[in-house]
Residue frames relative to the residue before (quaternion, step in Angstrom):
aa qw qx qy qz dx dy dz
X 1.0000 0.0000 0.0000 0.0000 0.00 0.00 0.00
X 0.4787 -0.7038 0.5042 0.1461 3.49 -1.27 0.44
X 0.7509 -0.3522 0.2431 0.5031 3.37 -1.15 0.92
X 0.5471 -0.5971 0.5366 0.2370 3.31 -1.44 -0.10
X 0.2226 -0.8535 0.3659 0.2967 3.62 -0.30 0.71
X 0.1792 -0.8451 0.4802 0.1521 4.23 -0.16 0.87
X 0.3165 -0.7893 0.5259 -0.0135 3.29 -0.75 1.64
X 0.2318 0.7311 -0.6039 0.2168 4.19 -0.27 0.71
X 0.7673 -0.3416 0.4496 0.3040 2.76 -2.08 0.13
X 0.2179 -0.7107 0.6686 0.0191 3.60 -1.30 0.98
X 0.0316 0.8103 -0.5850 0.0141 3.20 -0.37 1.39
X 0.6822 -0.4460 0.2921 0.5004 4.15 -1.20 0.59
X 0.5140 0.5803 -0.5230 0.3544 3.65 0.51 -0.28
X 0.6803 0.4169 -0.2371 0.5542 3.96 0.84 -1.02
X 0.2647 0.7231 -0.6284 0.1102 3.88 0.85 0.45
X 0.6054 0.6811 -0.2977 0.2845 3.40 0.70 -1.36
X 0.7690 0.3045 -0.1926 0.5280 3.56 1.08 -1.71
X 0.3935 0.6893 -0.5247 0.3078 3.81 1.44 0.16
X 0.7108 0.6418 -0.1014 0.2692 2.74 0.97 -1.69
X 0.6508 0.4571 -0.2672 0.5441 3.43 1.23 -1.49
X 0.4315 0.6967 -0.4035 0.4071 3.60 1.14 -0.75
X 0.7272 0.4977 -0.0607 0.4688 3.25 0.10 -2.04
X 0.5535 0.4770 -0.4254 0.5339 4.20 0.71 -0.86
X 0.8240 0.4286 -0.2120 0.3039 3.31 0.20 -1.79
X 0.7030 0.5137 -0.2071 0.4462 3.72 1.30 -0.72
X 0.7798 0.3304 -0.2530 0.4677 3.54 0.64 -1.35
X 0.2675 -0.7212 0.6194 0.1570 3.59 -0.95 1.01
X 0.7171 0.6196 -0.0929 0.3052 3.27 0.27 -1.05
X 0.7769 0.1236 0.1162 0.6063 3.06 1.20 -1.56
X 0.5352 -0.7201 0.3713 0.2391 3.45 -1.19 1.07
X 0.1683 0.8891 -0.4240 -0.0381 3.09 1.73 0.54
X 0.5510 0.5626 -0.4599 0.4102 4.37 0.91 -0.49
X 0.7081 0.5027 -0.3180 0.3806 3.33 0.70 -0.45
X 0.7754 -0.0130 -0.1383 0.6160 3.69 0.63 0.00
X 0.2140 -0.8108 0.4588 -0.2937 3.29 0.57 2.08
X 0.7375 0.3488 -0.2587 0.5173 3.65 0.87 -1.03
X 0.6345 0.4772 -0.3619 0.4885 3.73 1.16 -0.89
X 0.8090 0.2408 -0.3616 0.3960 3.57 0.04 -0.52
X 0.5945 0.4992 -0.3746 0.5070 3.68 0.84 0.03
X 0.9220 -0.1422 0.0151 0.3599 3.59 0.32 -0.32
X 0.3155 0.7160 -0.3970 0.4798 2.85 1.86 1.22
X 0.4529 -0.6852 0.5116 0.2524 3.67 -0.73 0.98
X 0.4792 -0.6378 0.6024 -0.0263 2.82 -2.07 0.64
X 0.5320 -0.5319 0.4466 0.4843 3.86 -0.74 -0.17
X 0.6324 0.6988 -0.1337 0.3063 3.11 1.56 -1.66
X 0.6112 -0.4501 0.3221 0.5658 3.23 1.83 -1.06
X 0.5741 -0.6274 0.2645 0.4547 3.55 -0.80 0.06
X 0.5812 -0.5919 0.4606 0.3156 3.56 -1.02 0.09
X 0.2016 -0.7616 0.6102 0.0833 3.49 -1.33 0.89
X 0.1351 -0.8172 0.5597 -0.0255 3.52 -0.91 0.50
X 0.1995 -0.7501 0.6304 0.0125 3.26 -0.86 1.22
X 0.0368 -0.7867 0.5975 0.1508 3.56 -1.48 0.27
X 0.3076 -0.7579 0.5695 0.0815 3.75 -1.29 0.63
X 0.1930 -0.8719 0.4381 -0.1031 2.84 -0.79 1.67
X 0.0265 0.8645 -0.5018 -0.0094 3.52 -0.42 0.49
X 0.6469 0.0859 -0.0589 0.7554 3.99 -0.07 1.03
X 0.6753 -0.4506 0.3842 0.4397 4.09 0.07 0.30
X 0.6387 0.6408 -0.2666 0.3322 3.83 1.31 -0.30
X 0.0927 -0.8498 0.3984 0.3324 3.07 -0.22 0.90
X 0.6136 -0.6335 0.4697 0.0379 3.49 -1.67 1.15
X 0.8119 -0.0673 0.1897 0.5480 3.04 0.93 -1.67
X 0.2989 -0.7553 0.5567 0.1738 3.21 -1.41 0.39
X 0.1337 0.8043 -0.5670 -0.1173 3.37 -1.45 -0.36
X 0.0902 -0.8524 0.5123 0.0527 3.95 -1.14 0.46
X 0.0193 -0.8706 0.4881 0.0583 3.48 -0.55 0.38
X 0.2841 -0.7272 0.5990 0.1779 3.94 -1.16 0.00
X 0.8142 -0.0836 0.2864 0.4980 3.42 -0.19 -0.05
X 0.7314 -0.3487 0.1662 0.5620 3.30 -0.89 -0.83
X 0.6663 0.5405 -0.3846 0.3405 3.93 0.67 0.65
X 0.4414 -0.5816 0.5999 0.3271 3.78 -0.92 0.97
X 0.4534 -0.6599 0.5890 0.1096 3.36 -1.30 0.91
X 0.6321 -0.3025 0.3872 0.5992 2.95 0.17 -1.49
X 0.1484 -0.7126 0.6827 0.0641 4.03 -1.61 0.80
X 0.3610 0.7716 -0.5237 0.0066 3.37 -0.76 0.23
X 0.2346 -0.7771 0.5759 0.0968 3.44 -1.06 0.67
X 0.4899 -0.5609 0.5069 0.4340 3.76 -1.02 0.46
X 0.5269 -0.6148 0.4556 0.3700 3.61 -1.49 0.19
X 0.6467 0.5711 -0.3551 0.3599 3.04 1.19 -0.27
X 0.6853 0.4858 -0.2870 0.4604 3.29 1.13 -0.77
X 0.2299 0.9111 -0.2690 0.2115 3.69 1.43 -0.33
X 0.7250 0.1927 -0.0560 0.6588 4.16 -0.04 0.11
X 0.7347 0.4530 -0.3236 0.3876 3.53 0.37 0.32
X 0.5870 -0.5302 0.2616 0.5531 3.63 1.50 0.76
X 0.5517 0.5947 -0.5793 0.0798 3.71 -0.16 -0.82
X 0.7433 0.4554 -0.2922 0.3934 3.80 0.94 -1.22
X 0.3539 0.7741 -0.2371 0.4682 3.26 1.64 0.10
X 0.7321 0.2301 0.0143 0.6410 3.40 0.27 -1.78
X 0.7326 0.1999 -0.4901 0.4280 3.84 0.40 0.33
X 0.5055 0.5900 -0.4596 0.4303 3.53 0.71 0.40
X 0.4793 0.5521 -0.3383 0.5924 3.29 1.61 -0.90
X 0.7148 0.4921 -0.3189 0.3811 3.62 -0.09 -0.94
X 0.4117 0.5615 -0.4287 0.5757 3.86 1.46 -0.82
X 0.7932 0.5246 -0.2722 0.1470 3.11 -0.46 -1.66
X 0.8052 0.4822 0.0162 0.3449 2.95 1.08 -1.42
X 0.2927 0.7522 -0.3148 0.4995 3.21 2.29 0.73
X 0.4570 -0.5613 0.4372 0.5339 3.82 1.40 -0.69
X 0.6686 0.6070 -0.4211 0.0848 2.97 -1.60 -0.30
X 0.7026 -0.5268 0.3324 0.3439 3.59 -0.96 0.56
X 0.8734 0.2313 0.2162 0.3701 3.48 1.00 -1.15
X 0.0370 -0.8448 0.5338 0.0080 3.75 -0.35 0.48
X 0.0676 0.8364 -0.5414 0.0523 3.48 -0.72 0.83
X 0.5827 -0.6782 0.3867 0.2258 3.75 -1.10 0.75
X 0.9167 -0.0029 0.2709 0.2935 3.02 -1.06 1.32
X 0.7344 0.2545 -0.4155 0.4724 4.22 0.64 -0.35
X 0.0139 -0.7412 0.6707 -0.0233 3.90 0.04 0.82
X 0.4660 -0.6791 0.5239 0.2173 3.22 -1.12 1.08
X 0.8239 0.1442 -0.1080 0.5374 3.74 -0.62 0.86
X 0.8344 0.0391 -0.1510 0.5286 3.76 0.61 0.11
X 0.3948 0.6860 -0.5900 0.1596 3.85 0.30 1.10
X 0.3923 -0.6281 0.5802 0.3390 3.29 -1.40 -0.10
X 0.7268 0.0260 -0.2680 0.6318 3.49 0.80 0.58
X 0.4088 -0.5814 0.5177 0.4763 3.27 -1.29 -0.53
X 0.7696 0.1995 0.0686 0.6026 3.72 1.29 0.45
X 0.4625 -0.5796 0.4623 0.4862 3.82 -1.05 -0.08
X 0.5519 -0.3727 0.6614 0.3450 3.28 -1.66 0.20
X 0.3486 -0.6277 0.6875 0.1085 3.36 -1.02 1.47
X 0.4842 0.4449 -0.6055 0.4483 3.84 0.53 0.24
X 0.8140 0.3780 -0.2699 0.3488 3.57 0.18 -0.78
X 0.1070 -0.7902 0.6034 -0.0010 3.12 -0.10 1.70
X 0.6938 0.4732 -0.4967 0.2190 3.20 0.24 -0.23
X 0.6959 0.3650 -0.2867 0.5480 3.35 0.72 -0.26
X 0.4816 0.3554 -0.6201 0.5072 4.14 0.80 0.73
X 0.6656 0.3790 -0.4015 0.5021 3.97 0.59 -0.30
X 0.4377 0.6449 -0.4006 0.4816 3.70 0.54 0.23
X 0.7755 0.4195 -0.0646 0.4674 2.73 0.65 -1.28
X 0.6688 0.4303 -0.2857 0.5348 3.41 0.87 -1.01
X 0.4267 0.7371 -0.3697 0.3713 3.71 0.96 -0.47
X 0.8574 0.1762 0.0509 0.4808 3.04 1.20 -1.16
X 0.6813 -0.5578 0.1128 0.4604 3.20 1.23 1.51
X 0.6139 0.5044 -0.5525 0.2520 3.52 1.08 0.52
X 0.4808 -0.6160 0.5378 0.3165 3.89 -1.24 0.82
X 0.3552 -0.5228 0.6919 0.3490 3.62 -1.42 -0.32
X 0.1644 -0.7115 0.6805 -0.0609 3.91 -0.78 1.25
X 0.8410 -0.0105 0.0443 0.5392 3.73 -0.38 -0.34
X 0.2574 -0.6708 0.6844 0.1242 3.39 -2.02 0.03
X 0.1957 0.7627 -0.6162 0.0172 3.46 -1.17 0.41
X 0.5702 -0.6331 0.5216 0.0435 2.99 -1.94 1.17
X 0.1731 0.7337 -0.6476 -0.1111 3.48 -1.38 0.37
X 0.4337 -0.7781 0.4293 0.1491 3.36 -1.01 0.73
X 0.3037 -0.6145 0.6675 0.2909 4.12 -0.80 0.56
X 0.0142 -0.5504 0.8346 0.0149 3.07 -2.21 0.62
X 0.4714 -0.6059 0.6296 0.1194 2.96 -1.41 1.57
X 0.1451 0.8851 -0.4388 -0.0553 4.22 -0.19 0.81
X 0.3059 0.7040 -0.2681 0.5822 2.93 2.46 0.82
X 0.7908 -0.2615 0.1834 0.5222 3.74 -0.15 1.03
X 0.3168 0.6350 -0.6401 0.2945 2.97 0.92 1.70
X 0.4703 -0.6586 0.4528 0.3742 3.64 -0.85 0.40
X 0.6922 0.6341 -0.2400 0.2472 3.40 0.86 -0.78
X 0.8224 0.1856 -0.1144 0.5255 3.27 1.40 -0.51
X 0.1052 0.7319 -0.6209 0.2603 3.14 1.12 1.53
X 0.8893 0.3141 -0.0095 0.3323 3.15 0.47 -1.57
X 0.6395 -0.4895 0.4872 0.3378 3.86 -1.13 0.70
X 0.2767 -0.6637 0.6641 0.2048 3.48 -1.33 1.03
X 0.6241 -0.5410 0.5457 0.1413 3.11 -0.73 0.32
X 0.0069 0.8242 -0.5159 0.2335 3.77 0.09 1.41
X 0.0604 -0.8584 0.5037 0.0758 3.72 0.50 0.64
X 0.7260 0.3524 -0.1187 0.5785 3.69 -0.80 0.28
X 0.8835 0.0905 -0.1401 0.4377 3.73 -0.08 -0.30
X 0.3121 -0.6883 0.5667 0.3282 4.49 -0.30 0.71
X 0.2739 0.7204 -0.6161 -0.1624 2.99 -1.24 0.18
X 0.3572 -0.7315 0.5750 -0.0819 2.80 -1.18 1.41
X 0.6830 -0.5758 0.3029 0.3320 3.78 -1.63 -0.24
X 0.3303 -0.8055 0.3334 0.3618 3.59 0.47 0.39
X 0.5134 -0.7268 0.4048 0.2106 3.22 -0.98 0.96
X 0.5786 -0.6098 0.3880 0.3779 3.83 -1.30 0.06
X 0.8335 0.2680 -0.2811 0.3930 3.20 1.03 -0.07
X 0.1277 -0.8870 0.1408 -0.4210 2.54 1.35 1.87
X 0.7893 0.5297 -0.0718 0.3021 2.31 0.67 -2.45
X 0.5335 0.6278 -0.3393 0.4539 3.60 0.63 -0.96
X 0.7917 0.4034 -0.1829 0.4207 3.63 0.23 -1.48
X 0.7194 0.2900 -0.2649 0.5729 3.36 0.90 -0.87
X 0.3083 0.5959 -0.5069 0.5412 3.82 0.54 0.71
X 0.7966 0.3129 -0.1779 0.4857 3.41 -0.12 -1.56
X 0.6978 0.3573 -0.3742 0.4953 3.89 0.59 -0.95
X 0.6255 0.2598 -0.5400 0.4996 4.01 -0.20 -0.29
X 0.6484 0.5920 -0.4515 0.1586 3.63 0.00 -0.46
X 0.3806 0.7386 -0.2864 0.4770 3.24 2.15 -1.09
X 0.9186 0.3107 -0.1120 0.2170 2.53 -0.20 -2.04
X 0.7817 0.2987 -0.0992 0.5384 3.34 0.66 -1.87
X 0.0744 -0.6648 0.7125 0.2116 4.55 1.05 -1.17
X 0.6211 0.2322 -0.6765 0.3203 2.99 -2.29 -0.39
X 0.8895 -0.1251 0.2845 0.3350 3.40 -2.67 -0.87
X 0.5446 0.5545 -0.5303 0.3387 4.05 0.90 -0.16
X 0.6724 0.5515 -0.4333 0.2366 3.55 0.45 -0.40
X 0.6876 0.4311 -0.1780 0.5565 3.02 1.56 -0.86
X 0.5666 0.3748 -0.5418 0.4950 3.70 0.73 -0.12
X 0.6400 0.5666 -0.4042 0.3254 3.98 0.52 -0.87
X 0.6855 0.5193 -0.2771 0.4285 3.49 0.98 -0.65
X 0.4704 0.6015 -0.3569 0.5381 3.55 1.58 -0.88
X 0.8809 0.0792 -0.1955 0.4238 3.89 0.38 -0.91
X 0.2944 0.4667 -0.7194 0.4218 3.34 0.51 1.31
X 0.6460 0.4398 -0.4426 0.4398 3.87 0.14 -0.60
X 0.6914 0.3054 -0.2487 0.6057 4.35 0.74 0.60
X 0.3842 -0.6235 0.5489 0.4029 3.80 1.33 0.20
X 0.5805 0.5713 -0.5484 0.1896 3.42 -0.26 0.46
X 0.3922 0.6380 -0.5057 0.4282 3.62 0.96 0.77
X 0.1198 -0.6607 0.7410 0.0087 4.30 -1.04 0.64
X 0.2082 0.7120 -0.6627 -0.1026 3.38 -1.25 0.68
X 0.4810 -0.5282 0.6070 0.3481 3.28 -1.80 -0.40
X 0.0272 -0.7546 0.6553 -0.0214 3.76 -0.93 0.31
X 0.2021 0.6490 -0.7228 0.1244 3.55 -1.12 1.00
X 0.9246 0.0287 -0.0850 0.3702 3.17 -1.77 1.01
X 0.4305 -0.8120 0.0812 0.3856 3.60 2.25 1.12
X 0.3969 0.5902 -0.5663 0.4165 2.87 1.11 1.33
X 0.4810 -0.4995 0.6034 0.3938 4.18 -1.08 0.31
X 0.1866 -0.7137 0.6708 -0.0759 3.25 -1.61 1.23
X 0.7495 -0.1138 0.0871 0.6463 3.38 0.71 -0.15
X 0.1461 -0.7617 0.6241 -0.0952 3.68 -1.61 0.54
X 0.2575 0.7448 -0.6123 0.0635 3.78 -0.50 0.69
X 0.1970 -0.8317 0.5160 -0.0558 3.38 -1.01 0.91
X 0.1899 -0.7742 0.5978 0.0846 3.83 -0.78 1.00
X 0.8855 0.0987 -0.1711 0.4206 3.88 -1.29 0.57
X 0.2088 0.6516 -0.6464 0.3376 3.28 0.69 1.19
X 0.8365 -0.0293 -0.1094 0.5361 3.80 0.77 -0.40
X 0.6534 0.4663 -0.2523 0.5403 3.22 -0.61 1.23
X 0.1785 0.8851 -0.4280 0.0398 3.17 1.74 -0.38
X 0.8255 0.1066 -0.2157 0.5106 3.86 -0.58 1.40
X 0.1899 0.8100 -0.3647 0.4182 3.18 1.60 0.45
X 0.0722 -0.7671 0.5703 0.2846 2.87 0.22 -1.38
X 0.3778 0.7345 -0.4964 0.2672 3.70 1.23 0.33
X 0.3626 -0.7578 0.5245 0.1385 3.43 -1.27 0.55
X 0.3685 0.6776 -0.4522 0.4478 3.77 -0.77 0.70
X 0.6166 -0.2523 -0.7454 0.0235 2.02 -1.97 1.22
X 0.1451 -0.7600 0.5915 0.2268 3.94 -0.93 0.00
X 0.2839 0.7529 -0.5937 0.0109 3.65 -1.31 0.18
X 0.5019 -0.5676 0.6397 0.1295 3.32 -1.69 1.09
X 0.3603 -0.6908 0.6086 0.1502 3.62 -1.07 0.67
X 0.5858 -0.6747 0.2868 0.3455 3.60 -0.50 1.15
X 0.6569 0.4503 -0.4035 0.4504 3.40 0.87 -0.66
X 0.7878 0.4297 -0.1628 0.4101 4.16 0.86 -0.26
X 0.2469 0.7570 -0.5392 0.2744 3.11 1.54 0.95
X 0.8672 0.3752 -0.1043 0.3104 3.00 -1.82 -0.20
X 0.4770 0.6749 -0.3357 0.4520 3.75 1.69 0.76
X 0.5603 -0.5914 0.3965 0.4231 3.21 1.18 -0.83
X 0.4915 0.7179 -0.4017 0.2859 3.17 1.35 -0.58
X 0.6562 0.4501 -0.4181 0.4382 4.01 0.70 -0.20
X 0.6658 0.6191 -0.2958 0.2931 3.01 1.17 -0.36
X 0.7265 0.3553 -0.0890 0.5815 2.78 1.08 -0.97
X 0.4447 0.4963 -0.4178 0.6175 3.49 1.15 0.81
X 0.5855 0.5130 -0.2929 0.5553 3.65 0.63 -1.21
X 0.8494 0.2062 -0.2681 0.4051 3.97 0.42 -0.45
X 0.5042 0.6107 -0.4450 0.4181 3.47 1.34 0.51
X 0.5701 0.5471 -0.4112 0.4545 3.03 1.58 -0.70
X 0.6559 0.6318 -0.2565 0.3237 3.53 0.70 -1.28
X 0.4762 0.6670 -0.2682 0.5064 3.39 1.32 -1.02
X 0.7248 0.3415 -0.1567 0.5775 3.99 0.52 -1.72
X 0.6169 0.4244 -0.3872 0.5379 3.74 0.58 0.11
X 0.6502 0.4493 -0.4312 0.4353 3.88 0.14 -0.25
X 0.6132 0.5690 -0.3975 0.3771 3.49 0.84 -0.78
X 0.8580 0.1957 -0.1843 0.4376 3.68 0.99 -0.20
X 0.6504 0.3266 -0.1410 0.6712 3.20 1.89 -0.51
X 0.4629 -0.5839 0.6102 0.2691 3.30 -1.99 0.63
X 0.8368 0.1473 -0.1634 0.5014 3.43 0.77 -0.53
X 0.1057 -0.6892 0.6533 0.2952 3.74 -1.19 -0.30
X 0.5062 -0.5244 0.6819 0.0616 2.93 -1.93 0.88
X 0.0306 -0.7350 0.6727 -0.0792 3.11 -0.96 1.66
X 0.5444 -0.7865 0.2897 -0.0337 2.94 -0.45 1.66
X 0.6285 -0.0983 0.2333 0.7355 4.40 0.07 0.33
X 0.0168 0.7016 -0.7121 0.0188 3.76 -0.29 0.96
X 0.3411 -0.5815 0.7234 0.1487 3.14 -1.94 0.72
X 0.8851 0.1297 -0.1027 0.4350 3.52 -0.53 -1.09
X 0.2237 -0.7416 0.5722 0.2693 3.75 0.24 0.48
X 0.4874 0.6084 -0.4581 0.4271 3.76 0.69 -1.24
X 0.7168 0.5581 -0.3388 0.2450 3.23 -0.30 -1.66
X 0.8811 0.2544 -0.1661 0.3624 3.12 0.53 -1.50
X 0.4108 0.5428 -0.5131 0.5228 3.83 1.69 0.31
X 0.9246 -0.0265 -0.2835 0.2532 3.39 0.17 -0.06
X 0.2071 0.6319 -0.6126 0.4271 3.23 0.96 1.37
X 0.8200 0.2280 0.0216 0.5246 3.73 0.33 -1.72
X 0.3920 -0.5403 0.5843 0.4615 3.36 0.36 -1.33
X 0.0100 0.7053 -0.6769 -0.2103 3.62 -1.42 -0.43
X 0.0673 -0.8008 0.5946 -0.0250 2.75 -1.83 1.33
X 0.7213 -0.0587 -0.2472 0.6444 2.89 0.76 1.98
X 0.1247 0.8363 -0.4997 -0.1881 2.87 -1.87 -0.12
X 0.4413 -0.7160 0.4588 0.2867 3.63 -0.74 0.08
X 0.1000 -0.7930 0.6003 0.0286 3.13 -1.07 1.06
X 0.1518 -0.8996 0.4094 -0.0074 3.52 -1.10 0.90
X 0.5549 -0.6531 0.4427 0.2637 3.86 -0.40 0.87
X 0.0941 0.6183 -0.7420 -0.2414 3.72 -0.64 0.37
X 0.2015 -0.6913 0.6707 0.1778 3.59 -1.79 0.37
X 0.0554 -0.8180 0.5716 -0.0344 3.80 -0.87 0.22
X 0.0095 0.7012 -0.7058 0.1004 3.81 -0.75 0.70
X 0.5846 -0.6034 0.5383 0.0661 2.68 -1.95 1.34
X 0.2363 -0.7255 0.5559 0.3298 3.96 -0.33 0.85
């Protein structure tokens, strides 16, 4: 038999071996790169707990959770068939609660779900009583020598401009009015990186779309919304390509996040590709 496998608290001091963990484990997802947010970055839901798995004093594996959502699991390949993703999934479990669910945390996930490429871990998972419950989609934009979002749309009647930092407060309270759930708080996360666009007529906020609120350096886009009285102006649009614009400067593509209107964005931006993901859930 092999070493034993030791399961404990993961605290920011072990970011470093989270990370190499997370390089060596997550195929799919850029999960080493924004390591501190999904491991011990808060949530609307609450704050985030994290477990590590140890084998010889090394850590092997990781794991995080919110409430009633898995964050993120991941195990090195090497360490792999020998229980660790097991006994820290066990360790999830065994917090209480009615329920377990994949990985879509409002306002801080690294997906909205698994990558349905990775089967081996949605059968993993099912293995152990979890079901597949829901799908979701994100979408690529090419924002590299696209033609489409060189230029300003054209918004009579109302400026919109970038939204400032002291801001936040007000736009807090107005998306909260209007739209609630996790946008207020992802939207406020990327004003604090300028990554917030708004509309404004008659000094109230007409519409709003924001990039790296989750994912932070991502370059992912989201949340956006149009206030009911200012539909149907253009104003997402042409918000939807300011964001895009601040994403090319560091990325070739952006990542539109849990899409709603697919239409919108084929012919706002185009789309050149996308990713689709599995949510999975089991009853405790």
């Amino acid at each position: 038999m092999g070493e034993p496998c030791e399961i404990g608290p993961l605290g920011e001091d072990q970011l470093d071996a989270a990370r190499a963990v997370l390089a060596a484990a997550c195929r799919f997802d850029r999960a080493a790169e924004v390591a501190r947010e999904k491991l011990f970055g808060a949530a609307p839901a609450g704050p985030a707990e994290a477990w590590g798995a140890r084998l010889g004093g090394a850590l092997v594996g990781v794991a995080a959770a919110t409430r009633d959502r898995l964050r993120l699991i991941a195990v090195t390949p090497e360490a792999r068939g020998r229980g660790v993703g097991g006994a820290l999934l066990g360790a999830v479990e065994a917090r209480g609660g009615t329920r377990l669910r994949t990985l879509d945390l409002p306002g801080n996930y690294l997906a909205p779900g698994i990558d349905v490429r990775n089967v081996e871990t949605i059968g993993w998972l099912e293995r152990r009583g979890y079901k597949k419950t829901g799908e979701n989609t994100n979408l690529l934009i090419d924002v590299r020598k696209n033609p489409r979002i060189v230029h300003a749309c054209a918004t009579p009647g109302y400026e919109v401009r970038r939204a400032r930092a002291d801001e936040a407060a007000a736009l807090h309270a107005a998306i909260g009015d209007e739209f609630g759930g996790a946008w207020p708080f992802e939207v406020v996360r990327a004003l604090a990186v300028d990554g917030v666009h708004v509309a404004v007529k008659g000094g109230g906020y007409a519409a709003f779309a924001a990039h790296d609120g989750n994912n932070q350096g991502l370059g992912w886009f989201g949340p956006a919304g149009t206030w009911a009285g200012h539909r149907g102006r253009g104003l997402g649009e042409a918000l939807l390509l300011a964001c895009l614009r601040d994403v090319a400067a560091a990325h070739e593509q952006c990542e539109v996040a849990w899409i709603g209107p697919r239409r919108f964005y084929e012919q706002s931006a185009g789309v050149a590709g996308e990713r689709r993901f599995a949510v999975l859930t089991k009853d405790l």
